[in-house]
C-alpha positions, 0 to 999 in steps of 0.5 A: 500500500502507498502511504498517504502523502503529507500536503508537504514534506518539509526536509532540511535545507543545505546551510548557508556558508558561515559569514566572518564577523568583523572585528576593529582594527588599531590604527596603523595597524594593517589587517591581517588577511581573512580566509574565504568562508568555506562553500558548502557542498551539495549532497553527494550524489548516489546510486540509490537511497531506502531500505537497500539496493534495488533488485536490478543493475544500477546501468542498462543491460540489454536492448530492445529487439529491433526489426530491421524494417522498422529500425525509426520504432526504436526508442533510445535508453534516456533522453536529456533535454534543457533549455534557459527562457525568461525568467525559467530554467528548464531539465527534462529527462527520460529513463527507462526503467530498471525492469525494462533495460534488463528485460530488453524492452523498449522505454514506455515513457515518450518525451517532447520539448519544443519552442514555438514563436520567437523572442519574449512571444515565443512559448515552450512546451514540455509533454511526456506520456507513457504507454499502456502497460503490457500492451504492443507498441506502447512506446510508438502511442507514447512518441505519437501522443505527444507529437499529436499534443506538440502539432495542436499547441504549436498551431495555436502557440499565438494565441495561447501566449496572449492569453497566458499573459492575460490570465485567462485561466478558464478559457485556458482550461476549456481549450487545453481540454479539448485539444487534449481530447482531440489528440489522444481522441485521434491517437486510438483511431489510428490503432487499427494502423497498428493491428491493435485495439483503442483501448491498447493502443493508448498513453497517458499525457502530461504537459507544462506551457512556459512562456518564455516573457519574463514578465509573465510567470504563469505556469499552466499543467495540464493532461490526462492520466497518472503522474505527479506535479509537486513544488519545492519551495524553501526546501519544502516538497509539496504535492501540487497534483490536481485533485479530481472532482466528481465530473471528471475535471481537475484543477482547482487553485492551489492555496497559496500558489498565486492562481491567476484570476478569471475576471477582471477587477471590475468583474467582467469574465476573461474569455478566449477563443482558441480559434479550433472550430470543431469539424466533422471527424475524419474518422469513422466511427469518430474517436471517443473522448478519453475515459481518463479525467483532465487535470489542469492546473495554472499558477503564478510561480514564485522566485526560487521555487521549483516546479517538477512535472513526472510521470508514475515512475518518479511520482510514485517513488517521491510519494512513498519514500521519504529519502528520495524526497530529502535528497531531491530537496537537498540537491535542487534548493540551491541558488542555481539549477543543476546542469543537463549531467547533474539533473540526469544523475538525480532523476536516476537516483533508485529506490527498491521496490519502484523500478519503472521507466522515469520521466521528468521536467523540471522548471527554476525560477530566477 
């Protein structure tokens, strides 16, 4: 059973380095020279924290069987990404899971990172999935479902970015609602493609928009399955995942987050059209929407906070472990973010028991 996560998890910070008093000196006499104060290090890096080591071997051990027809369906090990926008700096990063690499199976998790527009209008997206358990051809629904996602926000990235730095925090959720729906709608219509049912040929999908304005610090998630979404603000974790209400929805205003606003001062309602008219299906039967509730969640991020978006393979480990979370915090609370090398050695720190692929995004604030 997975214990129940606190709201936040506060865990203890790296110490500042010590300052040096001053201390007076007599006239004529020169001061004596002072020593730099010592830097404190960062936490060590390690293979794996808990109880003991994990079952499997710490590096990959065998590869995916290919087809030599079919050689642009492999997936490779990790993927590691980064970038450094506005006011943002983003990690991102996608492992196969221990399980995988020693069974010799593809990585299910599918990671995308994109910049649409140019200058302060420019927007960048960050989307991962992950393909149903068991199912053939996970990997390639994974891969398709977050190109499918990237093509919708990419053609209205214009849009999206005005209406990010206006606020508009329902219409934002309504539209990113439905061109989730669209694209995973449109993913289980190509499975008879693949020789498979809709319900097989499926991912769950997760996505982060970042405008890279550095006037404007609103965050919006938003997707549809089993993942995690947390903050580390002031060496604290807190778990920031949208709760799901009864009519399938979620993405309430987290407490203290800075949510942006859906009226005007004056009261008027923000509105936005994201100019998709919705056409007749191409396909026959149309696609169904997604059985799986929409998450949703837009925020005003803070100055040092980190921001982490994962998918179950690092989500379920952060809420079960309570070492991971102390190292993580430890590692990421400093004034800097860590380089691509640095994010990658963290995101692979292991945990016994938890041994499924890992992707990861995470953004720092300046």
């Amino acid at each position: 059973m997975t214990p129940v996560v606190p709201e936040a998890l506060v865990v203890p910070v790296m110490p500042e380095a010590p300052v040096v008093s001053e201390s007076p000196v007599a006239p004529g006499v020169s001061e004596p020279p002072v020593a730099p104060a010592p830097l404190v290090p960062p936490a060590p890096s390690v293979d794996y924290v808990g109880s003991g080591p994990p079952t499997y071997d710490p590096e990959p051990t065998a590869l995916p069987l290919a087809d030599p027809d079919e050689l642009g369906e492999l997936v490779a090990d990790t993927v590691l990404d980064g970038a450094r926008y506005g006011a943002c700096t983003l990690r991102a990063v996608s492992l196969r899971g221990d399980s995988a690499r020693y069974r010799g199976e593809p990585r299910r998790d599918a990671l995308l990172t994109a910049r649409f527009g140019t200058g302060e209008q420019a927007l960048l997206l960050v989307a991962m999935a992950t393909g149903a358990r068991g199912a053939p051809g996970a990997h390639l629904a994974a891969a398709e479902a977050c190109r499918g996602i990237a093509r919708a926000v990419g053609r209205s990235h214009q849009r999206l970015v005005e209406d990010l730095r206006a606020a508009r925090r329902g219409d934002l959720k309504s539209g990113l609602h439905r061109l989730a729906d669209r694209s995973l709608g449109k993913l289980r219509a190509s499975a008879a493609e693949h020789g498979v049912g809709p319900e097989e040929y499926t991912a769950s999908l997760r996505c982060l928009l970042l405008p890279a304005d550095p006037d404007c610090r609103t965050r919006v998630f938003f997707g549809v399955g089993d993942g995690g979404l947390f903050r580390l603000r002031d060496g604290a974790w807190q778990d920031i995942e949208p709760r799901v209400s009864p009519d399938g929805t979620g993405g309430d205003p987290v407490v203290g987050f800075g949510s942006p606003p859906e009226r005007t001062p004056a009261g008027d309602r923000l509105t936005m059209d994201l100019g998709i008219p919705t056409p007749p299906s191409p396909f026959e039967p149309a696609p169904e929407p997604s059985r799986e509730p929409f998450r949703f969640r837009a925020s005003v991020a803070r100055p040092g906070d980190a921001l982490v978006m994962c998918t179950g393979g690092l989500a379920d480990p952060l809420r079960g472990e309570p070492a991971l979370c102390a190292y993580l915090a430890r590692r990421w609370s400093g004034r800097t973010p860590p380089g691509l090398a640095g994010f990658l050695a963290d995101s692979q720190v292991r945990v016994k028991g938890y041994a499924d692929d890992r992707t990861a995004a995470a953004v720092w604030e300046a």
